[in-house]
Structure formats: C-alpha cells, structure tokens
MARNU-559826 format. One record per residue (C-alpha): residue number from 0; residue in three letters; y, z, x. Coordinates in steps of 0.001 Angstrom, whole numbers. Layout:
<recs>
<NUM, ALA, <Y, Z, X>>,
...
</recs>
This chain:
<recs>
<0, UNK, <117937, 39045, -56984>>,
<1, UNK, <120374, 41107, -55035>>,
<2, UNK, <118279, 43379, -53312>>,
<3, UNK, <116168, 43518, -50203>>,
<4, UNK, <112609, 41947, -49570>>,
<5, UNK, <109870, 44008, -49929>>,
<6, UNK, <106276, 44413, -50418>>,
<7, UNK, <103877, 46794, -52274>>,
<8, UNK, <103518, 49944, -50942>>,
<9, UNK, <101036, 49614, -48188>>,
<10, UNK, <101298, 45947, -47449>>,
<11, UNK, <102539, 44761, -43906>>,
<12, UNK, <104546, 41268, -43814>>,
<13, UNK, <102764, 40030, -40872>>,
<14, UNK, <99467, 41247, -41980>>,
<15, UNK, <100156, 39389, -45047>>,
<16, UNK, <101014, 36069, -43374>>,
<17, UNK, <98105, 36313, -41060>>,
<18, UNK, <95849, 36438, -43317>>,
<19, UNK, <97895, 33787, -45813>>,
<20, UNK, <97113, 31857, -42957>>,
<21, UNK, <93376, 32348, -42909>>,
<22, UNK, <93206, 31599, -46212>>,
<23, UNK, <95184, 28293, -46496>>,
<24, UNK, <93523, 26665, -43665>>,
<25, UNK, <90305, 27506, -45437>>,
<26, UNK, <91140, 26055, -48242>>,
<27, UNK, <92248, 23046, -46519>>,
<28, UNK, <88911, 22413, -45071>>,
<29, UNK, <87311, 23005, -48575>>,
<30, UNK, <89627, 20331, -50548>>,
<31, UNK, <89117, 18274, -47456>>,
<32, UNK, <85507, 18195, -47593>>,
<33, UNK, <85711, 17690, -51698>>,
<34, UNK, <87940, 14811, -51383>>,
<35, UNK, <85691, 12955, -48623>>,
<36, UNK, <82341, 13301, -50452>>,
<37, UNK, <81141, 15292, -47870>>,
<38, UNK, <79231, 19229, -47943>>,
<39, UNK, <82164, 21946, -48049>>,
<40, UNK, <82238, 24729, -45468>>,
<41, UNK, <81754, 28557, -46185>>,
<42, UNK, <78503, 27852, -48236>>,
<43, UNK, <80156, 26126, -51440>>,
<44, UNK, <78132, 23161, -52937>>,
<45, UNK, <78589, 19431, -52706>>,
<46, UNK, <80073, 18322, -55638>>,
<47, UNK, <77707, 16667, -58454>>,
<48, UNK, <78626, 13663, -60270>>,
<49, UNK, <78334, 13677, -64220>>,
<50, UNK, <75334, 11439, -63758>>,
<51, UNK, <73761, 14401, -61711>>,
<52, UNK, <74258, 17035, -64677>>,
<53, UNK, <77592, 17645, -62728>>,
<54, UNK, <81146, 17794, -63344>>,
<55, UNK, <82786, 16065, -60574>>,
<56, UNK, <84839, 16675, -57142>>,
<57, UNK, <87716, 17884, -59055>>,
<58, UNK, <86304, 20889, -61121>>,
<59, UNK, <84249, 21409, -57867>>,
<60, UNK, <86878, 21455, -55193>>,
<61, UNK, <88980, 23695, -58449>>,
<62, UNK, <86351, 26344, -58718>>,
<63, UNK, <85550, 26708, -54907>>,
<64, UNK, <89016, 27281, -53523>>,
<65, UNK, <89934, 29336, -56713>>,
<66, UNK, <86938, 31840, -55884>>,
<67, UNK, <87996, 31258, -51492>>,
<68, UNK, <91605, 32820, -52583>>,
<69, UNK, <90691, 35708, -54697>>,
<70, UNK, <88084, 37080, -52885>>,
<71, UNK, <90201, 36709, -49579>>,
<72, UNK, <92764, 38516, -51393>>,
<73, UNK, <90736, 40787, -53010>>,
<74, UNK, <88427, 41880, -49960>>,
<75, UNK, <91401, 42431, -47378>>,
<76, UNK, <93999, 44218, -49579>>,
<77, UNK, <91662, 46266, -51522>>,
<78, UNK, <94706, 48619, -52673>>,
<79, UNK, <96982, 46784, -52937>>,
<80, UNK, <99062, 47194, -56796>>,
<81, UNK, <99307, 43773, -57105>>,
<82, UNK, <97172, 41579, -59713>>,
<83, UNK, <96017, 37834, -59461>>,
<84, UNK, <96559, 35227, -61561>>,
<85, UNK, <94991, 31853, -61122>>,
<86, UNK, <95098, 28128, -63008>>,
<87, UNK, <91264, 28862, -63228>>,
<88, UNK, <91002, 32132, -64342>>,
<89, UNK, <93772, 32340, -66993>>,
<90, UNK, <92635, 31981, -69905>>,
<91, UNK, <90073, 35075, -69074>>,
<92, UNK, <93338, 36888, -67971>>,
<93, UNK, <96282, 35950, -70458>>,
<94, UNK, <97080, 36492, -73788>>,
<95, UNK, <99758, 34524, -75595>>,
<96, UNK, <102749, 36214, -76225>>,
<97, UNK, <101938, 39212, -73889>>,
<98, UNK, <102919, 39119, -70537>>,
<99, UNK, <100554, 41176, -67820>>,
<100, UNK, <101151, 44911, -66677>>,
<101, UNK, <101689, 44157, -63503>>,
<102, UNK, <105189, 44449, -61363>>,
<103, UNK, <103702, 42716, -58608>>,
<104, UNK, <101433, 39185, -59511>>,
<105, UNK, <100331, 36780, -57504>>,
<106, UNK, <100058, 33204, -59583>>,
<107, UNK, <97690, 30472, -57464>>,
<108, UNK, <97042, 27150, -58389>>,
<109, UNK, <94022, 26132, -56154>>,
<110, UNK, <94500, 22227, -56916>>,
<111, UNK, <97937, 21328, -57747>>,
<112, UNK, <98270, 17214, -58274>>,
<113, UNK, <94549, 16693, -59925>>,
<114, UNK, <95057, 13070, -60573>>,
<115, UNK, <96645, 12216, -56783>>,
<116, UNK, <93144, 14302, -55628>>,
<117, UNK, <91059, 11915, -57817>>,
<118, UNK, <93182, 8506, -56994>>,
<119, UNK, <92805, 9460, -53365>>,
<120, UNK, <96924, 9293, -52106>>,
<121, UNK, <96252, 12567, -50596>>,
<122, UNK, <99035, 14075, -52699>>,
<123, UNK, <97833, 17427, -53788>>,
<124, UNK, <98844, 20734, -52558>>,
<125, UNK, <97763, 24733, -52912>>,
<126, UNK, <100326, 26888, -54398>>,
<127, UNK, <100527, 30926, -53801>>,
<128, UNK, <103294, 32741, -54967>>,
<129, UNK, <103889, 36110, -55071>>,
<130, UNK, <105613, 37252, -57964>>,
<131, UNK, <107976, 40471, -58452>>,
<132, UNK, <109393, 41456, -61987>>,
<133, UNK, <109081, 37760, -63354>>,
<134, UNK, <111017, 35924, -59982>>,
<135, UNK, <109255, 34786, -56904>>,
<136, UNK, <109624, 36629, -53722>>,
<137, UNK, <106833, 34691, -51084>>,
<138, UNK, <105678, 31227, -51592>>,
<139, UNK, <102887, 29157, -49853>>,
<140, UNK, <102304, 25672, -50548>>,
<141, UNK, <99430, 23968, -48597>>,
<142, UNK, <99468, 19985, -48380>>,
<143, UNK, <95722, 19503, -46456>>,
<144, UNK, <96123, 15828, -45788>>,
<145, UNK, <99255, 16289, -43385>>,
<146, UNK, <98277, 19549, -42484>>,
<147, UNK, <100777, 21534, -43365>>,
<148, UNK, <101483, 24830, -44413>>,
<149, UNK, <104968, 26450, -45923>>,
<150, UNK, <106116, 29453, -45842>>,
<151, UNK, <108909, 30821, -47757>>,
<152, UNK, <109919, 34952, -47821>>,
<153, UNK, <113130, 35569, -49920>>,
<154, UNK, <115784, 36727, -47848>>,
<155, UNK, <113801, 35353, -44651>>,
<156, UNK, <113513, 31898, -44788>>,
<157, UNK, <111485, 29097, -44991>>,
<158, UNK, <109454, 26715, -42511>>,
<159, UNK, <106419, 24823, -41971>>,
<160, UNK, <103334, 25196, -39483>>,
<161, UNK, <100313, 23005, -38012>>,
<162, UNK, <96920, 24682, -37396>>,
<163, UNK, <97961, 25202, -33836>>,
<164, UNK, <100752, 27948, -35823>>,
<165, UNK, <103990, 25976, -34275>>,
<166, UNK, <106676, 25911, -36823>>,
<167, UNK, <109308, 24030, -37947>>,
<168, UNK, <112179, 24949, -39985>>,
<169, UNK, <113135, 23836, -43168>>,
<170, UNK, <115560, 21075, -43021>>,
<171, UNK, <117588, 20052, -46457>>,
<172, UNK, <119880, 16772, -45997>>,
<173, UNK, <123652, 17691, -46688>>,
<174, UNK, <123815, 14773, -49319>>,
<175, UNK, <125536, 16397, -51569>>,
<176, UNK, <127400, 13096, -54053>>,
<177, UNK, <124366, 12111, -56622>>,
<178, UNK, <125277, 8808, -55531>>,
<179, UNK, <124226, 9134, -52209>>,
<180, UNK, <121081, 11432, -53430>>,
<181, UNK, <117439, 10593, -52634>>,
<182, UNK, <115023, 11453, -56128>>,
<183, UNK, <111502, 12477, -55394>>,
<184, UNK, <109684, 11444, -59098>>,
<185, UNK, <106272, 12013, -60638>>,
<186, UNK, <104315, 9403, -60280>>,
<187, UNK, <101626, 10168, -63341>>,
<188, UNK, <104245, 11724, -65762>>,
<189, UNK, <107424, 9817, -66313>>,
<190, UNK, <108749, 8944, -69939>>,
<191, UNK, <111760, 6982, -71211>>,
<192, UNK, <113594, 10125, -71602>>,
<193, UNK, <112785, 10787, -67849>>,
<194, UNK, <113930, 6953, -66901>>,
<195, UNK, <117219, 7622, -69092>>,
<196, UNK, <118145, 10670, -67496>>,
<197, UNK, <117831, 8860, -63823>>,
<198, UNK, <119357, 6590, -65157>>,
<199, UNK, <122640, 8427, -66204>>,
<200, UNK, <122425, 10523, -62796>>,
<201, UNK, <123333, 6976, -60927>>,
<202, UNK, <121608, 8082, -57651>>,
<203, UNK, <120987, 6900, -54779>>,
<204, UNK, <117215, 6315, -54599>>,
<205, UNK, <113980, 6945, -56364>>,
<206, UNK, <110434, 8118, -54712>>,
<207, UNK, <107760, 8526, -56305>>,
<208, UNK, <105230, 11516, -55509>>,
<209, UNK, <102266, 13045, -56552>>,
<210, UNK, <102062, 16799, -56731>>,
<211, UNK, <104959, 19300, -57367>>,
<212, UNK, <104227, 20880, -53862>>,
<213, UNK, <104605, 17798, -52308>>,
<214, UNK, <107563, 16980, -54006>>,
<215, UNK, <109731, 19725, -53044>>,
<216, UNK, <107795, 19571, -49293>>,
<217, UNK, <109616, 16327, -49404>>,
<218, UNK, <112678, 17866, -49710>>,
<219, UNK, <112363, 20763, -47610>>,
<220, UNK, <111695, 18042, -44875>>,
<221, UNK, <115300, 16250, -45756>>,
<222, UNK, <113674, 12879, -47277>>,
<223, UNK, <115097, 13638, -50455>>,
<224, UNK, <117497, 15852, -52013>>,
<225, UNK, <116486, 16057, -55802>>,
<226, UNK, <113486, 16832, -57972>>,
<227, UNK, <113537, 16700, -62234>>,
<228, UNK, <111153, 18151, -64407>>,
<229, UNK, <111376, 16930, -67842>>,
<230, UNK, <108909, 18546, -70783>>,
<231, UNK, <107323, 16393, -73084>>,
<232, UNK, <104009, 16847, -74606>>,
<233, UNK, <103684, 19222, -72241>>,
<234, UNK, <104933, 21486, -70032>>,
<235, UNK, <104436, 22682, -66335>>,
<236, UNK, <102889, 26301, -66161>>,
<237, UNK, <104041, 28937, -63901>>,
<238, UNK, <101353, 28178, -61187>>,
<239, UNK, <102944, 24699, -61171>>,
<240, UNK, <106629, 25923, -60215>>,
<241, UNK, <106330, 29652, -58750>>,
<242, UNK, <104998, 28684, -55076>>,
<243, UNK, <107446, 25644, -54540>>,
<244, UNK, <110350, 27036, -55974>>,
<245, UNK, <109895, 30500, -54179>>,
<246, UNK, <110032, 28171, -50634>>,
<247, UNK, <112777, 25899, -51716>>,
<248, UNK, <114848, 29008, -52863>>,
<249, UNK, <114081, 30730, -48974>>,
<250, UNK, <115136, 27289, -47455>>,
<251, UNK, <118646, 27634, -49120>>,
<252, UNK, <118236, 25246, -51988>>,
<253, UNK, <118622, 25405, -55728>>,
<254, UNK, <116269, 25605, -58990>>,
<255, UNK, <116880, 26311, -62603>>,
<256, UNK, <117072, 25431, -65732>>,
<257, UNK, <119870, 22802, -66246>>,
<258, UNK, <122211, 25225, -67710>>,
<259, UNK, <121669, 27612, -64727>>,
<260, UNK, <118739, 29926, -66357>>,
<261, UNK, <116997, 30801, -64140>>,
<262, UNK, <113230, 30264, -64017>>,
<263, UNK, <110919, 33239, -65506>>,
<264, UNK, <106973, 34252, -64654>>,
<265, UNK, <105237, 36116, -66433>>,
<266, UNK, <106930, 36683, -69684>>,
<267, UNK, <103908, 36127, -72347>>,
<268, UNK, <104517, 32240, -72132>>,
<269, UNK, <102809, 30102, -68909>>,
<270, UNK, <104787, 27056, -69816>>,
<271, UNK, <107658, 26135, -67465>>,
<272, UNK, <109688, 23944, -70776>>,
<273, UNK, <112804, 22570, -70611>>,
<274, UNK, <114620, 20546, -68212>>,
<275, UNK, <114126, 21933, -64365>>,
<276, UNK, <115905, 20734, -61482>>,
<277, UNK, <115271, 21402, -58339>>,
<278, UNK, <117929, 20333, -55581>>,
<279, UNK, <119239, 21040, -51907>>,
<280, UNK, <121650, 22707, -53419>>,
<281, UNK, <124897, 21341, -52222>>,
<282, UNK, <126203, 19564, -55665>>,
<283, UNK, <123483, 21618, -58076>>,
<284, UNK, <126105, 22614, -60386>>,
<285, UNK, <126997, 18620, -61233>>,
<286, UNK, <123598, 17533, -61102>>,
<287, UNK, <122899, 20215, -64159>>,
<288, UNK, <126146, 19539, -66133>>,
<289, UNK, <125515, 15951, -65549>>,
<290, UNK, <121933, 16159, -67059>>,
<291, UNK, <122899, 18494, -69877>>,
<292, UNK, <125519, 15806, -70995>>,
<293, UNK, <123262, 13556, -70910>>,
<294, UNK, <120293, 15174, -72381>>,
<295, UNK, <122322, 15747, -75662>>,
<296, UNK, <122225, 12031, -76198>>,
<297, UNK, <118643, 11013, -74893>>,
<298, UNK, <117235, 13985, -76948>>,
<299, UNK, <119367, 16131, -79341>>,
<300, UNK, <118198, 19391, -79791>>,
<301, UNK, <116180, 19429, -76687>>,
<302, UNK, <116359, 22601, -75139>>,
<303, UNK, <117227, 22527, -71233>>,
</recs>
C-alpha cells in the first residue's frame, strides 16, 4: 500500500481509538465473566449449560461480545461508510463467490481461540480489523487474561496498553538466521505436514500457543520470531488473520503467502488457504523460499 493512512470521511483517529478502547475493555470483562462461570456485565445472561436447554459458555460469551461490538460501532459512528462483518453474523452477510460493496469493512472475530476458551489456558483473543480495498489498515487484538490491548495503524505503528492506557511499544527480536528463530505453533491444529515443514526450517525453538492473536502478541513482544499457518481440512477465515496481521504489519514485521502474495479480504472467499507465514521480518524472504522448497516435497501440488 503506498499511500497515506486514512479514514472514512468523517471519522477522527483519536475518536476512533477512544472509543476502540471502550469497546475492548468491555469485551474483556464480558469473556472474563463467561470464562469464570460467573453473571456478565452490561445486562447479558449467564451462560446455560446443555443440560439447562442451553448451549454453553462458548456460544454465550460468542453471541454477547459479537452484539457489545456492533452496536458500539454502530451507535457512535452512525455515518460512518463503513460496513461490519463479524464470525457471527456471516453467514447472514456473505455470499460465496461475491465479495461485499463496501470499500471500507470492518471484519471482528468476537472469540478467536474457542478451544483455549473452553480448556481454560486463557489463550483467546478479540480481533478488529479495519479493512480498506481488501488489505488491513487498523488492527486490534484483545488478549483479556493478561490484559492487554494492541493497537496497530498502518503507517503509525504498533503498541500495547493496560487498562490504566500506559503503552508499550512493539518490540520484534532481531533474530534474523532460522536457526536461531523462536516458532510460536498451534497447539489444537498441527498435522504431519505442519511437523515436516518445522522440521525442514531447522529452527531454533518451538512454542506452542493457543489463539492466532496470541500468537503473533507473542511476537510483537520479542518471545518469538515466527508464526506458520498451514491449510488442511480447513482453512483460517479472514476474521482469523485481518486484526493480527494488520498489527504485526504496523510493528514492522512480515506476512504473506509463502511466495510473497500478499494476503486478501474480502474477495468472495473467507478462507485464508495456503501456506501463511508470519515473521519479524528480518530473514522473511528465506523463511518463504525455504518453505516453498519444501512444501513441493511434503505436498505436491499444494498451493502456498
């Protein structure tokens, strides 16, 4: 994107972070509440259990801080030509093959790391992103249990900050052999092809972590350098990768395809296939022509 940051028409920056603010912090305390059993603030229900014609924490704490963001959203920027797209309300929203009429989109996943929310690591994360002709321009990713919030505004930066509002800036590690390399893996979806492809990167270390937020929080804090996304049955969606990769991208570090494509939102297809890799971008180039080598071996045909 060469080209300057900017908003829709009408939209202040620091309004918008204010209130980004508000909202994240809310959900925080919502997903809190969910995840300790106990009744959620801002007049949302206590989650039901199957047994109590319910359908859980997760779909609970899903719904509630899905409807928290879009009507914060939607009540304070009332004009603004933007449209919202949320994990929950997508499949009202989308249609395959046709991507939305909208040059602005916001994409929100209000639960991102269901299983690490259900196995109680604490490894889940909100994701805003703010989307402009198909690339992010303004990412948020939320991580409630260690209270903290990222910001990342292309062309501006990228740091953290506490409820209290001090921040931090973002600080990548200048590893930048594979050798010396720190991986941050998925802990709930990892396949042979995944182990292979580690394997053939001969790095330096391997940790394994729940939610994609978290992940790349990991290595906006400098605890490791390198994050792989893999497709197999599956595939990530865009409210998966649009938030982190819009903050790692503001904090000077690297994500694409591993061929260098870069990653597109919005085009008709959610699904984020392929081989991703995010880095701190000091040796991104190898890393991808190390992984393409390889991949033509572990999987030929696979499309990077």
């Amino acid at each position: 994107m060469n080209r300057e940051f900017e908003l829709p028409l009408g939209v202040d920056l620091e309004h918008l972070l204010q209130k980004l603010r508000s909202l994240s912090w809310g959900a925080s305390d919502i997903l809190l509440a969910y995840a300790r059993g106990e009744k959620p603030p801002y007049g949302f229900s206590k989650a039901l259990n199957i047994n109590e014609g319910g359908d859980g924490p997760v779909s609970a704490a899903d719904l509630a801080v899905n409807k928290w963001l879009l009507d914060g959203l939607k009540k304070e920027f009332p004009t603004a030509k933007w449209t919202l797209l949320s994990e929950e309300s997508a499949k009202d929203q989308l249609t395959k093959g046709q991507p939305l009429n909208s040059e602005w989109l916001w994409i929100l996943d209000p639960l991102d790391g269901t299983k690490d929310f259900l196995q109680g690591t604490g490894e889940y994360a909100v994701h805003l992103a703010l989307v402009h002709f198909q690339r992010p321009i303004l990412g948020v990713i939320l991580l409630p249990e260690s209270e903290e919030l990222w910001f990342g505004i292309y062309g501006l930066g990228a740091w953290k900050e506490d409820r209290r509002g001090e921040r931090a800036a973002a600080a990548l590690s200048d590893r930048r052999e594979p050798s010396d390399m720190r991986l941050v893996a998925s802990r709930n979806h990892r396949d042979e092809r995944l182990e292979n492809l580690i394997s053939r990167l001969s790095l330096g270390d391997v940790k394994a972590v729940g939610s994609v937020g978290c992940k790349i929080a990991s290595i906006l804090r400098g605890e490791t350098d390198l994050y792989i996304s893999l497709s197999g049955k599956s595939a990530p969606k865009d409210w998966d990768m649009a938030a982190p990769e819009a903050v790692l991208l503001a904090a000077g570090g690297s994500f694409t395809h591993a061929d260098g494509r870069v990653l597109l939102y919005n085009t008709g297809d959610i699904r984020q296939a392929g081989c991703l890799i995010a880095s701190n971008g000091l040796c991104h180039e190898k890393l991808c022509d190390i992984s393409v080598e390889a991949m033509e071996s572990i999987d030929p045909g696979f499309s990077v």
